[in-house]
N, C-alpha and C positions, 0 to 999 in steps of 0.2 A: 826196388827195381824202378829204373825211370821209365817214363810212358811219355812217347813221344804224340804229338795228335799227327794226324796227314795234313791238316792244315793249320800255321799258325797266322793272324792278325799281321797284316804288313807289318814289318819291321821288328818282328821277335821271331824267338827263337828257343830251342832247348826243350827239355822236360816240361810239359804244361804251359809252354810257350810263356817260361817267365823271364827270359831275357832278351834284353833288347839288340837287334841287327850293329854290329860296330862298323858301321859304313857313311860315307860321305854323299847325306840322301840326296845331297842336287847332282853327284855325276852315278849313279846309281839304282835299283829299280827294288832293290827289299835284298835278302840273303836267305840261305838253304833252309829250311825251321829246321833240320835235324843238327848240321853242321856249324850254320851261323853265317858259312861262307858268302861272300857279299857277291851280286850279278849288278856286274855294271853294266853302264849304258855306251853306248856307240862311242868312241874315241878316248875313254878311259880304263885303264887297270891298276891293279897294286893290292894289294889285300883289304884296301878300304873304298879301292874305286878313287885313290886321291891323286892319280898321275893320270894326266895326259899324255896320248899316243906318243912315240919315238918319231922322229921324220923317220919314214920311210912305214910306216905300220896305221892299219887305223880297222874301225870296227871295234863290234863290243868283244873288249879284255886285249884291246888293239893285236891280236892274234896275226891278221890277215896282214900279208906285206904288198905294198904299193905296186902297182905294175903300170909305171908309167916310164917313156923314153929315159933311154940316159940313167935312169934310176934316180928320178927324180923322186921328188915327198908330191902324196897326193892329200889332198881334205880327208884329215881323222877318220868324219863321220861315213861319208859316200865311197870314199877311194879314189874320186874324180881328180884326174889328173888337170892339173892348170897352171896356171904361172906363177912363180915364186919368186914375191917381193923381198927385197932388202929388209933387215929390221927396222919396223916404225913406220911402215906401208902394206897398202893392200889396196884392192880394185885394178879393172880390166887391164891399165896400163902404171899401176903399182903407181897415180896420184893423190892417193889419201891417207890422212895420216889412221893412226891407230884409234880407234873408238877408246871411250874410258875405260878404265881397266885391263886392256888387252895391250900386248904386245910380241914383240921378237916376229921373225921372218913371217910376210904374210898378216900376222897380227894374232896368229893362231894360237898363241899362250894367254894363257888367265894369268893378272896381278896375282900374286897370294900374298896383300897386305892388309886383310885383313877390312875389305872394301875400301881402303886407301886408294889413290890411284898410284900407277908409277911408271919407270921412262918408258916409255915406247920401242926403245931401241933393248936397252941391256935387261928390262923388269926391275932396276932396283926401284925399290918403294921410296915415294916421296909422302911423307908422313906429312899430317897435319901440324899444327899447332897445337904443343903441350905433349905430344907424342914421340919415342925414339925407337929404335931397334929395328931388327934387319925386318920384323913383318909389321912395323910399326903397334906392337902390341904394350909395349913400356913405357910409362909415362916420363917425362922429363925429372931429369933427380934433381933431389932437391936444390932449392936454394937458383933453379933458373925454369924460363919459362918460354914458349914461341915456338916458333920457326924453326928446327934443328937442336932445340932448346939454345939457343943461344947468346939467350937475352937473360941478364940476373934480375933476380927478386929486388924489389923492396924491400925496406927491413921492418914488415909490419911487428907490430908492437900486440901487446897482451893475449898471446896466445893464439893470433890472428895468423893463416896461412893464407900462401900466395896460389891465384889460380893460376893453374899452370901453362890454360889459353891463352886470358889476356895479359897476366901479370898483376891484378889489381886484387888489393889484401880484401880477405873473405873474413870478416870479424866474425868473433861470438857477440851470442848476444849480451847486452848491456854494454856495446861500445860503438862507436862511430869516428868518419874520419878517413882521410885517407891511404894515413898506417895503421886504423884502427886506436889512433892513442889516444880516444876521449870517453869518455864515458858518456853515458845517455845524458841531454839535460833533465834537469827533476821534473817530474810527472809526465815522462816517457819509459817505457823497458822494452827488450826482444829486443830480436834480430834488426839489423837497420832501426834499430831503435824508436819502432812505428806502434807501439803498442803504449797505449791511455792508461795510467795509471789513475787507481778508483778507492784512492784513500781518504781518508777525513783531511782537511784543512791542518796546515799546516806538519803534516804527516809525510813522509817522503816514499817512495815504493823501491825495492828493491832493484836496481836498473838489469840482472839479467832473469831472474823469475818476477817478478811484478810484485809480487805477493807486499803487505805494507810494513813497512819499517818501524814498528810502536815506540814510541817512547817507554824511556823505563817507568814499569811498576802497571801497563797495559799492555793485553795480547791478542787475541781474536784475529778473522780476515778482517774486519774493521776496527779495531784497536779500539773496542769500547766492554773490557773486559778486563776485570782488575785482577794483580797476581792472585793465586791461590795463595793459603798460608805456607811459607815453605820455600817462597823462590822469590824471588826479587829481579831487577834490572831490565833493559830494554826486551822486550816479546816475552819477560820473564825465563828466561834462558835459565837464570845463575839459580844454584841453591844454595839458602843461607845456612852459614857455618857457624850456630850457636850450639851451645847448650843445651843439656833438655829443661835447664831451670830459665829455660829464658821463655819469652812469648813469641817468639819468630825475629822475624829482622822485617825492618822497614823498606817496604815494598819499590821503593825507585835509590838509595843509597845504598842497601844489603848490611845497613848499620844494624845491631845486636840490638831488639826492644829487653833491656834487661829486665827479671821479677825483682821487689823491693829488697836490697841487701845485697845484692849482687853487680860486680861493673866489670871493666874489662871488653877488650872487640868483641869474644867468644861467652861475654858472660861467665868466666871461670875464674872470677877474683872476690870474695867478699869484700865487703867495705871497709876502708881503712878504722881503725882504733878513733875512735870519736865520731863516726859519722854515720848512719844508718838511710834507711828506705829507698826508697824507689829512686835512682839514679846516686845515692850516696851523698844527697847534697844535705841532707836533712840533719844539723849539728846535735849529737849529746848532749841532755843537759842533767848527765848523773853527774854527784857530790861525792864526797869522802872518798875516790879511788876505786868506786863502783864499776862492774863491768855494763856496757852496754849489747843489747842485744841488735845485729846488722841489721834485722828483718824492721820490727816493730818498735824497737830503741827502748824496752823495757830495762829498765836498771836491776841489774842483780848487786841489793846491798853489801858490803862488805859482814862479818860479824861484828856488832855494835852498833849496828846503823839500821836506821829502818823510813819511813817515805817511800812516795811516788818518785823522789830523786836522790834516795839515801838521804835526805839532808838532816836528818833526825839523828843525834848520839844518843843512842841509852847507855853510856856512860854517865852522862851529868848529872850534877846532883839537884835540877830539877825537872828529871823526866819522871818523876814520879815510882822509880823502881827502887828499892832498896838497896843500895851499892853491891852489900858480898850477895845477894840471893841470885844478881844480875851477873856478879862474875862467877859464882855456882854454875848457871844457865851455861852460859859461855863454854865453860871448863867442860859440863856433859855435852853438849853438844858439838866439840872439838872432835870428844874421845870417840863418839858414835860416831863421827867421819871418817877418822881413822883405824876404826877395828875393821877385821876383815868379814868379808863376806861368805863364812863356811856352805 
């Protein structure tokens, strides 16, 4: 059940007086707290209190009709009968023009543009600059600007809009100019480009956050912070694209630091047949058709061969082995390579 109070706080209304009066509070005095209904003041009515008296009517909710000769219109507020200027006049002998805002016979109509002023004679509004519509309430569309909007834009440049008062381009910041087409010079950013960039030497600042521009392979607000492992390139933005067999990539190129035996941009190529270690530049120097190892360049001998670079036969007759005991050797240890592994 709703619970009305006897009395609500000016300008509310309702159950617990939780709503607010919907009335026009300068021609107006509050509204009913049960109903909402609005009580205007002396020379207006309408359900919001947003119309001025009819000629011929005045008083509060302009109820009362004029009782002046001829049936003439008397003053909204008093009823006093007097003399009815032309439209765009008023005073004793109808020689003055309209006050601001006011117009039509007498002068006794309010503008409604929206504190615009407008003619004196018919009320149509004459809007400002940058403004259009019948209450001057819409800005000029795009693309012009002034007076009736009459006047076109400049064609400001990089996302720069045109005010639609004076005309003249309203940049973001990090640009200047008078389409807006230049960028900040370096060690300026912001808006009108009035902000001090506070970078190290040689260091440039961002021309629309300020923030500093690091060279690659440093980050920080002062760019005295070296990538982490893992990212590379200017403010260290980029992450490097190797391998897990690599050691990172090189902090201002994002080139692959390969481990020994391994090459390629991603680090995913072993070293070609004859070349070993750490960048692959390191040449083989196994004998007899020996394999080399990518990593370490250890020689795996062939069978019959033995050294630090195969370079030994124990074939010859004098390595000191008995010829058939050596091809015996040989022979069992073919067979043990090829039996399988139950």
């Amino acid at each position: 059940m709703e619970v009305f109070l006897a009395a609500c706080p000016r300008w509310t209304h309702g159950a617990s007086c939780s709503r607010e009066c919907d009335c026009v509070q300068e021609h107006s005095s509050g509204c009913d707290p049960k109903t909402g209904s609005c009580f205007c003041k002396t020379a207006y009515h309408g359900p919001q209190c947003e119309k001025e008296c009819e000629p011929g009517f005045f008083g509060a909710g302009c109820e009362q009709p004029c009782d002046c000769p001829g049936g003439g219109s008397c003053d909204p507020r008093t009823g006093g009968c007097g003399q009815r200027c032309p439209a765009g006049l008023h005073g004793e002998k109808c020689q003055l023009a309209c006050p601001s805002l006011r117009y039509g016979e007498s002068c006794r109509l309010t503008c409604g543009c929206g504190g615009a002023p407008c003619d004196p004679v018919t009320g149509r509004c004459i809007c400002p600059a940058g403004k259009t519509g019948d209450s001057c309430h819409e800005d000029c569309p795009d693309a012009f600007w002034g007076m009736k909007c009459q006047s076109a834009c400049p064609d400001c440049e990089n996302g720069a809009s045109c005010n639609k008062e004076s005309g003249v381009c309203e940049c973001r910041p990090g640009f200047t100019g008078n389409l807006c087409q230049n960028e900040c010079p370096p060690g300026l950013h912001g808006p009108g480009c009035e902000g001090l960039c506070s970078c190290p030497p040689d260091t440039d600042c961002d021309p629309q956050a300020g923030h500093c521009l690091c060279p690659a392979g440093q980050r920080g607000p002062d760019c005295a912070t070296a990538c982490e492992s893992g990212y590379w390139g200017p403010g260290c933005v980029n992450t490097c694209e190797c391998r897990e067999i690599s050691e990172s990539c090189d902090p201002v190129s994002g080139q692959c630091v390969c481990e020994a035996g391994f090459t390629g941009d991603h680090c995913e190529k072993k070293c070609v047949h004859g070349s070993f270690g750490r960048g692959c530049v390191l040449p083989c120097r196994c004998e007899s058709g020996a394999l080399c190892d990518h990593v370490s360049g250890a020689c795996t001998c062939s069978p019959g061969y033995a050294g630090t670079f195969c370079e030994k036969s124990l074939l010859s007759s004098n390595s000191g082995v008995p010829f058939l005991s050596l091809l015996l050797g040989l022979f069992l240890q073919e067979k043990v390579r090829k039996t399988p592994v139950l």
